[in-house]
C-alpha angles and dihedrals in degrees: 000000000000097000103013093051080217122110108233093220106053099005089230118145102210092108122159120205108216109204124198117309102174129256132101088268096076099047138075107219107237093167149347096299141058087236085060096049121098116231125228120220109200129210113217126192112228098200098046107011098240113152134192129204115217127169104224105199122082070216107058089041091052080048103056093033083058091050112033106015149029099101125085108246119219 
């Protein structure tokens, strides 16, 4: 929905992006304080309801990828 601007369940294009409000809801904690944190924009389908959670920044990204992720889990 991001970058088609369709929503993949029910095609339609009334998509509405949803930027940061405040709140914890809406941040991945990357560190001790909410300066640190990175925050989460969601894409919300306005026919069926269906969202979706991205992280916008090459930054943010680089920042949770350092801190939660990079190994393979088994």
């Amino acid at each position: 929905m991001k970058n088609s601007h369709m929503c993949p369940k029910c095609n339609s294009q009334d998509i509405v992006r949803l930027d940061y409000f405040g709140g914890w809801g809406n941040q991945v904690p990357t560190g001790l304080t909410m300066l640190s944190n990175v925050q989460i924009t969601r894409h919300l389908c306005g026919s069926c309801g269906y969202i979706e959670e991205w992280i916008d920044s090459a930054r943010g990204i680089k920042k949770l990828v350092n801190k939660y992720g990079g190994k393979k889990r088994t």
